[in-house]
VOPAGU-2260 file (C-alpha; in pm, 1 decimal, decimal comma):
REM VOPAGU-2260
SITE   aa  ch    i         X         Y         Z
SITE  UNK   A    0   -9205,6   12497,4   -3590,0
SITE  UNK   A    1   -8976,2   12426,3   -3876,8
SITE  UNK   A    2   -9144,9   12144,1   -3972,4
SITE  UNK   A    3   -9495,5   12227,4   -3921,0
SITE  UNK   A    4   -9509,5   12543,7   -4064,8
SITE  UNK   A    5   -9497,7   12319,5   -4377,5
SITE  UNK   A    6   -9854,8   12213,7   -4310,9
SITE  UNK   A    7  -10166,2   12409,3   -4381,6
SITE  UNK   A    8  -10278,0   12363,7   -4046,1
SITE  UNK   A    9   -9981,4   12591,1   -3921,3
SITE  UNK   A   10  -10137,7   12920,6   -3782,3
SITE  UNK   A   11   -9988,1   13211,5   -3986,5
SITE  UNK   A   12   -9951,3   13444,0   -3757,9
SITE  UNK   A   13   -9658,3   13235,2   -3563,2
SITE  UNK   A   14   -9456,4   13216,5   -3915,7
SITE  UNK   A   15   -9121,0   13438,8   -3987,5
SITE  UNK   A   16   -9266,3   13749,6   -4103,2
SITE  UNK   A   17   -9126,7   13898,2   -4453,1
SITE  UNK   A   18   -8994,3   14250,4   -4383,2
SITE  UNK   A   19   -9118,9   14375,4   -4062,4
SITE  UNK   A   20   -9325,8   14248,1   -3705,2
SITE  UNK   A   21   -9351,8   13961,6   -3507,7
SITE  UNK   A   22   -9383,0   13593,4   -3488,3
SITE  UNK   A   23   -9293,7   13334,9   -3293,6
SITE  UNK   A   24   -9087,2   13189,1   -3565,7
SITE  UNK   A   25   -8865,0   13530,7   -3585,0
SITE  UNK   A   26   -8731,7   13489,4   -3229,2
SITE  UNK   A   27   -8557,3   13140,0   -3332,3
SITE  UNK   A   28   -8246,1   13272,7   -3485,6
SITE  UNK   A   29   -8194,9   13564,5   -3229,6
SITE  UNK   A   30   -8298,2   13355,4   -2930,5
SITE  UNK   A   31   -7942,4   13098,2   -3049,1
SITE  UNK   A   32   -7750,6   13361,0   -3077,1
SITE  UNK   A   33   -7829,3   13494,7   -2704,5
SITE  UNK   A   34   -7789,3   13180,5   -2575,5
SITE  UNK   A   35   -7478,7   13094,7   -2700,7
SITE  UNK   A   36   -7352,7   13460,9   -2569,2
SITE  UNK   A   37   -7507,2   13388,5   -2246,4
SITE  UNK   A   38   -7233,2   13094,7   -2168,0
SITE  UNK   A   39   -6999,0   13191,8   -2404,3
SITE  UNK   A   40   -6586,1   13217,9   -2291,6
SITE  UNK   A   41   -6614,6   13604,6   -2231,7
SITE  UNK   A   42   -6923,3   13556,8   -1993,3
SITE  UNK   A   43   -6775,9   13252,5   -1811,0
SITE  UNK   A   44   -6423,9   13464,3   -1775,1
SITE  UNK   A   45   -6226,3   13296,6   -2032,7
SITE  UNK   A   46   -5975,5   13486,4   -2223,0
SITE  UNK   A   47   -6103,9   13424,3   -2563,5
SITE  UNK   A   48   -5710,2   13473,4   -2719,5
SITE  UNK   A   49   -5660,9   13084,5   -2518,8
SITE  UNK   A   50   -5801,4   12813,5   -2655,2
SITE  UNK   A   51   -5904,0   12919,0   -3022,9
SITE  UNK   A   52   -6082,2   12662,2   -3169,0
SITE  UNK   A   53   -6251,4   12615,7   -3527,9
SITE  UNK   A   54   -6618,1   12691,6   -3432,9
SITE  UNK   A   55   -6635,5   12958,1   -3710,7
SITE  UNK   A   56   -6477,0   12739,2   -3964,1
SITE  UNK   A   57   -6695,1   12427,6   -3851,2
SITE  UNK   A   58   -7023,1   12624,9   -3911,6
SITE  UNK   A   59   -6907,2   12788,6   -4224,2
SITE  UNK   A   60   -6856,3   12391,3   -4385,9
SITE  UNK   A   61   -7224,1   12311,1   -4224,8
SITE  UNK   A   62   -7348,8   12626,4   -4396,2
SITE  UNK   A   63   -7216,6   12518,9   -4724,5
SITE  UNK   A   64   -7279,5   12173,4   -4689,1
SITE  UNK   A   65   -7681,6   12280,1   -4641,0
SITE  UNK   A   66   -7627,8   12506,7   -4900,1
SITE  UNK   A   67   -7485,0   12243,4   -5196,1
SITE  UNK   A   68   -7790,7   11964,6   -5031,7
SITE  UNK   A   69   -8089,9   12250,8   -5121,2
SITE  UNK   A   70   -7877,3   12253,6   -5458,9
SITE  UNK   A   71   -7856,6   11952,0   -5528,0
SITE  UNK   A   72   -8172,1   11816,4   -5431,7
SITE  UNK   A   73   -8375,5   12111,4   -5561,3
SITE  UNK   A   74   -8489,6   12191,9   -5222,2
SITE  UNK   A   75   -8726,6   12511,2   -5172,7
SITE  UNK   A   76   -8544,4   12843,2   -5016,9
SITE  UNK   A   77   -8707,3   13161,8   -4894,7
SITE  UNK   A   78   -8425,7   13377,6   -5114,3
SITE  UNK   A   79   -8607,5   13698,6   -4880,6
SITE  UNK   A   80   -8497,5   13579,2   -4596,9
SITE  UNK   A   81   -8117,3   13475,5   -4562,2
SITE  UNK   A   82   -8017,2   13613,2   -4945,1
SITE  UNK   A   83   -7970,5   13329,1   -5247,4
SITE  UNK   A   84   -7684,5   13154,5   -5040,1
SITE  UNK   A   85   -7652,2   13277,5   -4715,6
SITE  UNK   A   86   -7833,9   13050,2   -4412,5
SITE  UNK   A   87   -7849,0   13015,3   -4056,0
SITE  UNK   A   88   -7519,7   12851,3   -4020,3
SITE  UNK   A   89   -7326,0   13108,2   -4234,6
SITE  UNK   A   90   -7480,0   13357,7   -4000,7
SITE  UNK   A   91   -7372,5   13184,2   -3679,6
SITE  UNK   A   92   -7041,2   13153,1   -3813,4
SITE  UNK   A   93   -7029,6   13532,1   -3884,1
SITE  UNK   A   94   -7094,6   13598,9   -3564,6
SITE  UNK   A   95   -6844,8   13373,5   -3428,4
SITE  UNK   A   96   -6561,6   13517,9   -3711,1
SITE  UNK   A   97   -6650,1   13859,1   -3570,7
SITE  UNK   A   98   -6627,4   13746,2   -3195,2
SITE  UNK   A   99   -6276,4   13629,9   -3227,0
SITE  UNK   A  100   -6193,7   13896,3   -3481,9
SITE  UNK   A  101   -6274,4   14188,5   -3274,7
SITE  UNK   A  102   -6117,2   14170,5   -2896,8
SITE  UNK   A  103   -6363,7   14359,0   -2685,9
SITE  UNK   A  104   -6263,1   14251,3   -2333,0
SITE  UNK   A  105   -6619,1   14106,2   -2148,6
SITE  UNK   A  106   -6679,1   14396,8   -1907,1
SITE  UNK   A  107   -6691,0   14644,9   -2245,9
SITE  UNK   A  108   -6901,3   14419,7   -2453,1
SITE  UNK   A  109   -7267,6   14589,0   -2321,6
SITE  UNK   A  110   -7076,8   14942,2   -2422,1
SITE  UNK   A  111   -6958,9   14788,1   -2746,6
SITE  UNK   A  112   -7241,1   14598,4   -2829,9
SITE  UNK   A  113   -7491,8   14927,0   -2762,9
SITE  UNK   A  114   -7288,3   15123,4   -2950,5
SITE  UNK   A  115   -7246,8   14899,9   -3280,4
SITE  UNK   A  116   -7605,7   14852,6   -3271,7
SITE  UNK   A  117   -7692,2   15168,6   -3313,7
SITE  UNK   A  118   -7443,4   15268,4   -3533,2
SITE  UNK   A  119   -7596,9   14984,1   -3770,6
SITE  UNK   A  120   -7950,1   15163,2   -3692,3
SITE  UNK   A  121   -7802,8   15481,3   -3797,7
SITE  UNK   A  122   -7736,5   15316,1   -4132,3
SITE  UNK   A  123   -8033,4   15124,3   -4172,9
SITE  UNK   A  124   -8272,4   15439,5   -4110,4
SITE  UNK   A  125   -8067,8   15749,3   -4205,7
SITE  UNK   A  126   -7786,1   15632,8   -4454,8
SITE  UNK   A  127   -8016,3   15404,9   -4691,7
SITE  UNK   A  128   -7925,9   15090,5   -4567,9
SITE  UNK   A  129   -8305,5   15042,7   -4496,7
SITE  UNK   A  130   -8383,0   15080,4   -4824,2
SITE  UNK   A  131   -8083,4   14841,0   -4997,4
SITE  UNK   A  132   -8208,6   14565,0   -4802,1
SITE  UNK   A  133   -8593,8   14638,4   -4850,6
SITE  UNK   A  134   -8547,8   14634,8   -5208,7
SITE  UNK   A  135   -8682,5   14334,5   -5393,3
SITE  UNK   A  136   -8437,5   14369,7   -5707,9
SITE  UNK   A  137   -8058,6   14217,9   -5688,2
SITE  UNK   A  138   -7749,8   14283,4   -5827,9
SITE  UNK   A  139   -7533,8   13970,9   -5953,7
SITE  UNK   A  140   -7248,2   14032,1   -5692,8
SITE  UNK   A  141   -7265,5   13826,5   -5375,1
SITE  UNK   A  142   -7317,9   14080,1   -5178,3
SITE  UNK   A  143   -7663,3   14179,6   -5305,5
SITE  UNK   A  144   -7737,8   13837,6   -5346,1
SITE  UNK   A  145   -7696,5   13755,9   -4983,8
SITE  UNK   A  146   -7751,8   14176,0   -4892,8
SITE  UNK   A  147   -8004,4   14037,4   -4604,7
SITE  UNK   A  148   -7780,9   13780,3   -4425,6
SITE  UNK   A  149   -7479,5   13973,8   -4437,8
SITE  UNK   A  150   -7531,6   14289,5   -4299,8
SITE  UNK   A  151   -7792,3   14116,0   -4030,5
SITE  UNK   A  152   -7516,4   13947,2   -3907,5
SITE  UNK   A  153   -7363,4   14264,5   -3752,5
SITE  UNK   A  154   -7704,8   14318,5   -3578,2
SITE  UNK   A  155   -7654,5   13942,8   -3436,3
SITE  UNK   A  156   -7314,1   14027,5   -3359,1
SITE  UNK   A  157   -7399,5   14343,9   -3142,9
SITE  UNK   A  158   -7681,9   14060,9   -2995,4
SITE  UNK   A  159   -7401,1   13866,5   -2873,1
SITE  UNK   A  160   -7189,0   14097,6   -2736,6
SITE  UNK   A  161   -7535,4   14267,7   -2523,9
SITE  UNK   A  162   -7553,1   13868,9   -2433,8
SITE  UNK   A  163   -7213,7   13824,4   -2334,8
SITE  UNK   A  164   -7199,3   14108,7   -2086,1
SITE  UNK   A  165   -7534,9   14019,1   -1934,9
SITE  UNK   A  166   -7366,1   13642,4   -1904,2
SITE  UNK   A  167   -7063,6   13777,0   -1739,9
SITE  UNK   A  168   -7342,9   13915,2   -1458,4
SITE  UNK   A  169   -7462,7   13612,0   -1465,1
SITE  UNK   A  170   -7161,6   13398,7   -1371,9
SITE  UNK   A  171   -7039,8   13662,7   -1124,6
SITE  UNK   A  172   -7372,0   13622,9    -914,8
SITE  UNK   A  173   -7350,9   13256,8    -942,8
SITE  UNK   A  174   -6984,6   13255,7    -797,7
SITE  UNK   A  175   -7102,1   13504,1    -518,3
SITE  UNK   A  176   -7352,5   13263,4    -442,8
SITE  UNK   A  177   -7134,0   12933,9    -418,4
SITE  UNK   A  178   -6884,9   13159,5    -194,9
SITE  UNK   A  179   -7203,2   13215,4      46,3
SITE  UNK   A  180   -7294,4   12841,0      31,1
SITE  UNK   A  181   -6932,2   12705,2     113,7
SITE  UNK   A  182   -6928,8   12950,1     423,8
SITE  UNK   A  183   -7207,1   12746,1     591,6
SITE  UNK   A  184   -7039,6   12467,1     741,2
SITE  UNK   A  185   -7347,4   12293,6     861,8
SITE  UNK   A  186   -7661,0   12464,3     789,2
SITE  UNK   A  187   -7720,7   12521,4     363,9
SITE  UNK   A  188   -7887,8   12833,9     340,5
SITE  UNK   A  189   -8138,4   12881,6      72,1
SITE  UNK   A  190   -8063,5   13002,5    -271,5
SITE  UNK   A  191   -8328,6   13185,9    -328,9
SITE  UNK   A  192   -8274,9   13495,6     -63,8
SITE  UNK   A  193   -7895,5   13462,6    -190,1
SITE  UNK   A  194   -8033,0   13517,8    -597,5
SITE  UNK   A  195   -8319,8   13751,3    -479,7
SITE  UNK   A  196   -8108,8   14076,7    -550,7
SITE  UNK   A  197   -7961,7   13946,9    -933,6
SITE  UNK   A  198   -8269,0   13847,0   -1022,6
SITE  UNK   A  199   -8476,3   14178,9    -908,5
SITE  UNK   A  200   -8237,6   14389,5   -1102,5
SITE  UNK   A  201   -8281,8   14134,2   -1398,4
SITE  UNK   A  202   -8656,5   14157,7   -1325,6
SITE  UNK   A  203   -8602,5   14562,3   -1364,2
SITE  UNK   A  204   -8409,0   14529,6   -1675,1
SITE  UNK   A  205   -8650,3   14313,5   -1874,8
SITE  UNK   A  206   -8942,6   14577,6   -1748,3
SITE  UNK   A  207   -8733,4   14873,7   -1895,4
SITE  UNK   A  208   -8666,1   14689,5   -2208,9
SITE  UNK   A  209   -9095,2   14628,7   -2257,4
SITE  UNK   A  210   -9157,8   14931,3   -2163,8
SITE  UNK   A  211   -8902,5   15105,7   -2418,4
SITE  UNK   A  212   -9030,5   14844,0   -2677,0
SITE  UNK   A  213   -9417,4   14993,8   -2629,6
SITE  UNK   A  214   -9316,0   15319,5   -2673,8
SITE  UNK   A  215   -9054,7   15291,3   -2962,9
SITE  UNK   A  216   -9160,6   15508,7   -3257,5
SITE  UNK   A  217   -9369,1   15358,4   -3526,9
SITE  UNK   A  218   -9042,2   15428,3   -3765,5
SITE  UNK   A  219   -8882,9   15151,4   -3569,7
SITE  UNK   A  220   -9023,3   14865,0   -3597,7
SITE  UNK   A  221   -8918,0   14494,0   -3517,6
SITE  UNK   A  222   -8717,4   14354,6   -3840,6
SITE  UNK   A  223   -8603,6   13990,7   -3804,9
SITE  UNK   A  224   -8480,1   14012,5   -4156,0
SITE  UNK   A  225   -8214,4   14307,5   -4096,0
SITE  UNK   A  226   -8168,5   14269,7   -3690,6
SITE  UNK   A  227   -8227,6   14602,8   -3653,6
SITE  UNK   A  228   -8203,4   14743,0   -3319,9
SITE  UNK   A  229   -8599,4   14690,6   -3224,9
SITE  UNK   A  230   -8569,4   14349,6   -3324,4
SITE  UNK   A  231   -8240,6   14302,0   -3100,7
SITE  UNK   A  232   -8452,9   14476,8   -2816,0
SITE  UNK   A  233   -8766,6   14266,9   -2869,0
SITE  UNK   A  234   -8508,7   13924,0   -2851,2
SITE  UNK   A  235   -8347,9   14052,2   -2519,8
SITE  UNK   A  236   -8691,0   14175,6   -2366,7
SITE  UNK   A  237   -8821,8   13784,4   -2436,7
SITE  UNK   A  238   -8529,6   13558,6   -2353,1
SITE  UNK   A  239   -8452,4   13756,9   -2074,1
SITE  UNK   A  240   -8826,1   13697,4   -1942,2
SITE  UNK   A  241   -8802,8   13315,2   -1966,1
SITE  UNK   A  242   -8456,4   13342,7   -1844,3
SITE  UNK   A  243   -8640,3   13486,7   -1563,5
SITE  UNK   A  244   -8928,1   13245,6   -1525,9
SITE  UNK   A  245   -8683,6   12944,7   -1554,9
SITE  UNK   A  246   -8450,8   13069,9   -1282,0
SITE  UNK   A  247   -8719,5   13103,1   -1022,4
SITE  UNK   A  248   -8913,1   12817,9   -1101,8
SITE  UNK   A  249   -8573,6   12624,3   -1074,5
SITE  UNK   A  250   -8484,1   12808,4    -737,0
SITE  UNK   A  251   -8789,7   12694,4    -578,0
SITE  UNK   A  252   -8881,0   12416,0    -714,3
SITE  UNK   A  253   -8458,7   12302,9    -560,7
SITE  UNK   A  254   -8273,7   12225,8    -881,2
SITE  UNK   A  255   -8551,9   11987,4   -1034,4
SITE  UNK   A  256   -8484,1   12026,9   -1396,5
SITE  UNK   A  257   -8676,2   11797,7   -1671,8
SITE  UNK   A  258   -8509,3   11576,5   -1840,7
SITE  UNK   A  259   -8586,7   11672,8   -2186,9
SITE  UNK   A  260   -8457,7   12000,3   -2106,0
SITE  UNK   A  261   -8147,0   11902,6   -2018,5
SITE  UNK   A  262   -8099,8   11640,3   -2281,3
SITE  UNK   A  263   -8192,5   11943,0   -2549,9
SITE  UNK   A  264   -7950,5   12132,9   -2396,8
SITE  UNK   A  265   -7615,7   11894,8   -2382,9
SITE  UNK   A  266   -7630,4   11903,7   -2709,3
SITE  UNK   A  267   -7832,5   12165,8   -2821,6
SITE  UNK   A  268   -7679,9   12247,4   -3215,7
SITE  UNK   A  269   -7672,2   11868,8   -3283,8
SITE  UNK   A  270   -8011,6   11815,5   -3177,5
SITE  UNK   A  271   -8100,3   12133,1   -3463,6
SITE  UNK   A  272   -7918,0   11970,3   -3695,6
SITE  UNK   A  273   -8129,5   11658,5   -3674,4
SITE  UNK   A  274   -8469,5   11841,0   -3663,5
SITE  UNK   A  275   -8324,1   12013,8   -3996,4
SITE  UNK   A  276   -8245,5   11708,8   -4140,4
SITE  UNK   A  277   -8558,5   11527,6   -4069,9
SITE  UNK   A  278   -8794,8   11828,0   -4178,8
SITE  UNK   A  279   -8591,5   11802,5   -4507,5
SITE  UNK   A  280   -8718,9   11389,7   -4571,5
SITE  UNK   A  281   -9087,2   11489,3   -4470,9
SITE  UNK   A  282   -9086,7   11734,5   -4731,4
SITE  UNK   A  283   -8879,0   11511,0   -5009,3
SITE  UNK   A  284   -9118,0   11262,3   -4912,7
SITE  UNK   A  285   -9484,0   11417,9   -4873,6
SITE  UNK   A  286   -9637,2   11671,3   -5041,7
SITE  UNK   A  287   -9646,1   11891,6   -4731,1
SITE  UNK   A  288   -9876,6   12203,6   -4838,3
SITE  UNK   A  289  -10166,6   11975,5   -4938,4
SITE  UNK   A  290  -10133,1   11758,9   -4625,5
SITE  UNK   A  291  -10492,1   11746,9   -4397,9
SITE  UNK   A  292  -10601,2   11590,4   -4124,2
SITE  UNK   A  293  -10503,2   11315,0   -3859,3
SITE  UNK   A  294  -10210,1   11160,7   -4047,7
SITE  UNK   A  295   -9985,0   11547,5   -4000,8
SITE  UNK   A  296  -10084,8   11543,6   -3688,8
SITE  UNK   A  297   -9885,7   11163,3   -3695,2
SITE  UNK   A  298   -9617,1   11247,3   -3851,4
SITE  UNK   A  299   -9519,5   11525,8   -3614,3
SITE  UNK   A  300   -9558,9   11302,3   -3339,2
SITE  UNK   A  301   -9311,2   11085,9   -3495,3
SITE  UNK   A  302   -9111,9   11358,0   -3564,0
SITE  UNK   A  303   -9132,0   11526,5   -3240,2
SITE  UNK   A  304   -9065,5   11197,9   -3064,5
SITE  UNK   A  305   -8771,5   11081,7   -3248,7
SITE  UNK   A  306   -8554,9   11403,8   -3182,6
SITE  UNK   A  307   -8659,9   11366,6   -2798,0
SITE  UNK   A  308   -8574,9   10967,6   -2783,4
SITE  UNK   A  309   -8230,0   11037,6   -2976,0
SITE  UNK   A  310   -8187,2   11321,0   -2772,9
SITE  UNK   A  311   -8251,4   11169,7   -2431,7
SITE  UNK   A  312   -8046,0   10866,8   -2531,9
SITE  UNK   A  313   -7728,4   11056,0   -2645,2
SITE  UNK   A  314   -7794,9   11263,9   -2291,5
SITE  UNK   A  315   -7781,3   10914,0   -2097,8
SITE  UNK   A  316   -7518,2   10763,2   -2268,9
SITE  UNK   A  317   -7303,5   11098,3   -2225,3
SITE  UNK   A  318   -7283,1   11158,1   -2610,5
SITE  UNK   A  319   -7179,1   11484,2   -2671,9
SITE  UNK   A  320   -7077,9   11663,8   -3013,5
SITE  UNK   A  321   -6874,8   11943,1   -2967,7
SITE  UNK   A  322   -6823,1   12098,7   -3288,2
SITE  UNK   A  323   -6506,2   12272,8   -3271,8
């Protein structure tokens, strides 16, 4: 989508939407953030004081480094959606700054998470925040320049720390299962009776969630742009549904996973990179808004199939970029 929505041709209705609603473009920035929490070291069990590493740092430099090459290379920015400076990066490495900052053991994080959430609702609806970050105008600090991806990163933050706790629950059924499986000497029972309780109470979950999405009150709506608490909601209620779908399928379809998928996924921020650097060169190189007709339709196939060829080959080759 980050390409294509370049194109005329895009529908509108999938793009990022400006202040409040849905598209399928807002659930991009949400959906990596829940992901990430889903297998992060708190929901796998690992005490997040060993092994510190410099993943803040590391997407802080890839922030700024995107940052100075729309600079330099007078490259358009949406200034309503991230602030003047701030990006995606900067906002994954808040979230990753704030993870580490604040110790909230993995079996609180749900409670924590909840609770800073709607403390940042409170603010957002009651104490004016709303307003601040509605408001076209800016001062000259940083802070108003960049009002919309700073405070939305404590609504991504609260995402991860919902994500974390629901990938602790995760990992625990998983290990319950194995236990099961390395019992039975000679027969291998099937997985699916073994997952059939975790994923009805995930399949309960993800109903409540829709269901308390329909009837939220028309003074909260969905808000990509601040995180607010519907928007948080809205992100579980979807990833949690494909989470869902995928399980299943994968449970009785035994294990058979595509191979795109899994390439995508060994190296799942590198492969972003690339699609963000190659949507950049379309753009520096076409006129992208005035584009028609078969040849867009070509260059997204070339685009498409380049990220899946370099992806699949650094999958098969066991390439993987860690960056920490």
């Amino acid at each position: 989508c980050i390409l294509a929505v370049d194109f005329p041709a895009f529908p509108r209705r999938f793009c990022k939407t400006e202040d409040f609603g849905t598209g399928l473009m807002d659930i991009g920035t949400g959906s990596f953030v829940l992901a990430n929490a889903l297998v992060s070291r708190g929901a796998r069990g690992v005490d997040p004081r060993r092994n510190w590493d410099s993943g803040a740092a590391v997407l802080a430099a890839l922030g700024g480094a995107r940052l100075a090459a729309t600079w330099a290379l007078s490259y358009q920015v949406h200034v309503g959606e991230y602030g003047v400076h701030w990006n995606f990066f900067f906002t994954l490495a808040a979230v990753s700054f704030l993870t580490r900052l604040v110790r909230v053991p993995a079996k609180c994080c749900g409670v924590m998470g909840l609770l800073v959430i709607c403390l940042y609702e409170a603010a957002l609806s009651k104490w004016g925040l709303g307003e601040y970050l509605a408001d076209p105008v800016r001062g000259e600090n940083l802070i108003s320049l960049n009002k919309e991806g700073l405070f939305s990163a404590i609504g991504f933050w609260a995402l991860h720390l919902m994500g974390t706790s629901l990938g602790r629950q995760l990992f625990t059924s998983s290990a319950d299962v194995d236990k099961v499986v390395l019992k039975s000497k000679n027969v291998l029972p099937p997985r699916m009776p073994l997952w059939a309780p975790w994923l009805f109470k995930l399949g309960a979950f993800v109903l409540l969630l829709w269901t308390f999405l329909v009837f939220l009150p028309t003074s909260l709506l969905v808000s990509r742009r601040a995180a607010n608490l519907a928007y948080c909601l809205w992100t579980l209620a979807l990833n949690l549904l494909v989470l869902l779908i995928v399980i299943t399928s994968h449970l009785i379809m035994r294990h058979q996973t595509l191979s795109l998928l899994e390439a995508v996924n060994f190296n799942p921020l590198p492969v972003f990179l690339m699609a963000n650097i190659l949507t950049g060169l379309v753009n520096l190189t076409f006129n992208t808004i005035d584009m028609h007709g078969g040849f867009v339709w070509f260059i997204m196939f070339c685009y498409v199939g380049t990220i899946s060829i370099v992806a699949t080959l650094a999958y098969l080759s066991n390439i993987r970029i860690k960056f920490k």
